[in-house]
N, C-alpha and C positions, 0 to 999 in steps of 0.2 A: 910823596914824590918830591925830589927836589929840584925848582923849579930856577934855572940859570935867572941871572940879572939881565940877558938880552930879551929871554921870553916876558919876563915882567913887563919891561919897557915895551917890546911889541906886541903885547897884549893891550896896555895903556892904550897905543896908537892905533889897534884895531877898533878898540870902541871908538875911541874918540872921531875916526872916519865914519862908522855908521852912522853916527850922530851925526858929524857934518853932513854926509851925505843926507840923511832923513829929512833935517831941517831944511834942506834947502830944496829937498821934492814938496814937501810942503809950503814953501811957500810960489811953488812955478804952478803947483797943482789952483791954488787959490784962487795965482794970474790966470790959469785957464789953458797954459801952455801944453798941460798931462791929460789926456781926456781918460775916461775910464773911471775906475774906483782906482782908491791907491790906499793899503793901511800901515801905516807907520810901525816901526820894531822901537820907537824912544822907548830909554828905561829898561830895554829887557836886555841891551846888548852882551851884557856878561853871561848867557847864557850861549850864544854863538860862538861868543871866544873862545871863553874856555873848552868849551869838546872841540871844536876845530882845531886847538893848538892841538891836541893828539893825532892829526886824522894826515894823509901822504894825499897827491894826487889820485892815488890808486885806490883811496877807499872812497865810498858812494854816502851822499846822504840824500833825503827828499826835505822837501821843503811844505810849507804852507801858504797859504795867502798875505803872511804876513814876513814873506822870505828874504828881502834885501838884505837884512842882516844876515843872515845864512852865508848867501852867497855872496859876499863880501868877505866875512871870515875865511872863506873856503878859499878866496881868491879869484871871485869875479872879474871881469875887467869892467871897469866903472864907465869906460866909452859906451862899449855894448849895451849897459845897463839902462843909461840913463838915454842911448838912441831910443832901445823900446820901450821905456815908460812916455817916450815923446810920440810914438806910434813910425819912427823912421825904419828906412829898407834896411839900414846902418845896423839896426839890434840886433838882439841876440834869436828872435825867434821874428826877424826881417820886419819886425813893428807888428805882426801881427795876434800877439800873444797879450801882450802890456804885462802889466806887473806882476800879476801874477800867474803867471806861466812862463819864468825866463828858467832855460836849463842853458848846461856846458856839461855836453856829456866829456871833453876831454879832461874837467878838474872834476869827474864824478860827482857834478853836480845833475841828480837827474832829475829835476826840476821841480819848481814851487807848483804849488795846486791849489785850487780854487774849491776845490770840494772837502771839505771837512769830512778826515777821517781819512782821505784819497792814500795817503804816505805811506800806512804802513804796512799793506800789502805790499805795495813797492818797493820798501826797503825790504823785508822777506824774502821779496825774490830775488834781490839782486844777492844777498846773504847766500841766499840758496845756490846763484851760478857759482859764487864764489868758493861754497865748500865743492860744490860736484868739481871744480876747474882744477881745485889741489890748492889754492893760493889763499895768502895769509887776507888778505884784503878785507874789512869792514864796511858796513851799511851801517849807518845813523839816519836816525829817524825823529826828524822835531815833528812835535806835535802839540797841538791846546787842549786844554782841558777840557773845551767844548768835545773833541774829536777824540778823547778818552772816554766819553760814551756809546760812541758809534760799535755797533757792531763790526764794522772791519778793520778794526782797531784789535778787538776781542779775538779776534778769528785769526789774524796775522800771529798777534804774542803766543796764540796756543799754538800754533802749528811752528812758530820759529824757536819754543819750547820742545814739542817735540821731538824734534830736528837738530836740535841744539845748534842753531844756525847762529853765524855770526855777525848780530845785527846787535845796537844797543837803541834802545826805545828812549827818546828824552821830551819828556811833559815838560811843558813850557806854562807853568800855571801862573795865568795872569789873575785868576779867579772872576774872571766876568765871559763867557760864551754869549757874545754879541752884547746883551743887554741882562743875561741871566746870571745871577752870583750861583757861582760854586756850589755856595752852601745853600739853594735851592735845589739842584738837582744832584745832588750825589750822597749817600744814606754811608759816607764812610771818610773819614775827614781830610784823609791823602788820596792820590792819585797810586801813587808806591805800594799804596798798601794794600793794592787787587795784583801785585807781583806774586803775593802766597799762593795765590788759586793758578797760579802758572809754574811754581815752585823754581821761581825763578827769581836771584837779588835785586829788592827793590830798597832803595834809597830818599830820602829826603835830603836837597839842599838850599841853601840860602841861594838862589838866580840871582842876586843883586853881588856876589863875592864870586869874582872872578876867577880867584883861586881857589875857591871850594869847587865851584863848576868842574874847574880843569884837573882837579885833584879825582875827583867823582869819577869823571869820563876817562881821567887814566885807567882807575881799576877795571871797568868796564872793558872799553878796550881792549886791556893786556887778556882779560879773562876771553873776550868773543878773537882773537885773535890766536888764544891755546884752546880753539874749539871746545871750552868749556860753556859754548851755548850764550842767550841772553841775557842782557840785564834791562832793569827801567831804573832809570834818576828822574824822579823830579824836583822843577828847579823852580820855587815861591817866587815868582817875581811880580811887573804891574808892569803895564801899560800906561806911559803919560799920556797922551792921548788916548781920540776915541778909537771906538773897535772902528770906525773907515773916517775920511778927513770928510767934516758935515756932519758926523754925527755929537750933538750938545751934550752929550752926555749926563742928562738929567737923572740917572738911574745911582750916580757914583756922588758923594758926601766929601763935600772941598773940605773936612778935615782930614776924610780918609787919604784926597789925592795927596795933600799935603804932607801928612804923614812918611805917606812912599817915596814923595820926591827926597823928601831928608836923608832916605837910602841908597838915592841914585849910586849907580854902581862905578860911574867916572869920577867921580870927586872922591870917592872911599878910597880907589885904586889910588888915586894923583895924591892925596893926603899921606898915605902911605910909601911910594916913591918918593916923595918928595925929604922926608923922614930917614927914608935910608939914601938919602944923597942920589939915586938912579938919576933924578928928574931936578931942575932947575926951571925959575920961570923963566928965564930966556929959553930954556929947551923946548918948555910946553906952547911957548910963543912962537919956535921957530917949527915943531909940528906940526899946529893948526895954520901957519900959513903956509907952511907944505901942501896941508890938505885940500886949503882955501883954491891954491892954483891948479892944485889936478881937478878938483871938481869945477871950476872956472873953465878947464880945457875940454872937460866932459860936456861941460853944456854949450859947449859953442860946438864941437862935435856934433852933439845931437841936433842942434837948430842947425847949423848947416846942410845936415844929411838931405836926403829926397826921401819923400814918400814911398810907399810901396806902388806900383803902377795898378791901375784897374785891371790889368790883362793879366797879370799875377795874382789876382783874388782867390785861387781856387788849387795855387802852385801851396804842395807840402799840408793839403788838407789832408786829415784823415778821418774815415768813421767805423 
């Protein structure tokens, strides 16, 4: 695919807000201001980009516990975002969701989930309203590697095999499922490579190159969009931090982190722009204090909001 010089550029800036934005929930979470669990997406962000630059308001994805990235690529609004990780009335699911549970059903965002594995029945189905409705519409489905052993992970790709439903499956391989390497628990050395037992195109990419991502999830895409059915990409990437903020991560080898960090996927990208003239440092300067101020406005947003009332505790429950 050939990828215009504005999408390069607003891909750059998409990472670079998740980033912003991550670092700076990490450090309110630390203050004590975010209560909950909260787990960071640093380092993986080239994987949100890239399949989100292909996806319209009208296509659906599900997210995980590890979703801010997601929905920020997708086009969260970062007020909403940052009310509910603060537990305010102001959020996106009134404070009473936190992090992970914020959906936006109107940017077919149908929300992060807390239960590993939870997504992709869910994208499935929403695949499935889409072919019964007649419309060209797509379902994306992030998922971890952890949640690539779950049985309803299994059950969803054979039946949206089946079906030849228009959902594209994207493994988010960080290689650690909480505290478990990869290559503890999986007897096959890709995640892609259980795509044959669904006879369906599975892929390996670099999660750290932005433009392989977005290249990947074009083909994908175009194919579940001509009802030619499923794909899975998986996308190698890592987690700079822990699997949740507090965890020491004593299980991961500070040369391996170090390693990854040398592949951060923002400075590949920015080194690259930079190279074909896209990007200047004044520009990258005048970006991240772009960034600097919406997310300054987000969080005075969210600290000004009100709580949810006591008498509201039980409004928008379901079981």
């Amino acid at each position: 695919m050939e990828l215009t010089n504005e999408q390069l550029v607003k891909m750059y800036t998409t990472m670079v807000k998740i980033r912003t934005f991550e670092n700076r929930v990490a450090e309110l979470f630390a203050d004590g201001k975010i209560p909950g669990f909260v787990h960071l997406y640093v380092g993986e962000e080239a994987v949100a980009t890239g399949v989100c630059e292909n996806l319209t308001n009208n296509d659906y994805i599900t997210s995980t516990h590890r979703g801010h990235g997601h929905l920020l690529a997708k086009g969260g609004d970062i007020n909403k975002m940052m009310a509910e990780l603060f537990g305010k009335k102001t959020g996106y699911c009134k404070g009473k969701g936190g992090s992970m549970h914020i959906a936006d059903l109107d940017l077919g965002i149908m929300g992060a989930n807390g239960i590993v594995g939870g997504g992709p029945p869910l994208a499935s189905g929403a695949a499935l309203a889409s072919q019964y409705m007649g419309n060209d519409n797509v379902a994306v489905c992030f998922f971890g590697d952890g949640a690539s052993n779950q049985g309803t992970t299994h059950e969803a790709m054979n039946l949206a095999a089946c079906w030849k439903l228009p959902v594209v499956f994207v493994n988010e391989n960080n290689m650690y499922g909480i505290s478990s390497c990869t290559l503890n628990s999986m007897c096959v050395p890709n995640v892609a490579d259980r795509a044959a037992g669904y006879d369906i195109p599975g892929v390996v990419v670099d999660g750290n190159d932005v433009i392989a991502v977005c290249e990947a999830a074009s083909e994908a895409v175009k194919r579940a969009r001509q009802g030619k059915g499923p794909s899975l990409i998986e996308c190698k990437t890592y987690r700079h931090r822990g699997h949740f903020e507090g965890d020491p991560c004593s299980y991961r080898d500070d040369d391996e982190v170090a390693e990854w960090k040398e592949k951060d996927p923002i400075p590949r990208l920015e080194k690259k722009l930079l190279e074909m003239g896209l990007l200047t440092e004044n520009k990258i300067e005048e970006i991240q204090t772009e960034l600097q101020k919406e997310l300054a406005a987000a969080e005075k947003f969210a600290d000004e909001s009100p709580l949810p009332d006591v008498s509201e505790l039980l409004e928008d429950v379901y079981t």
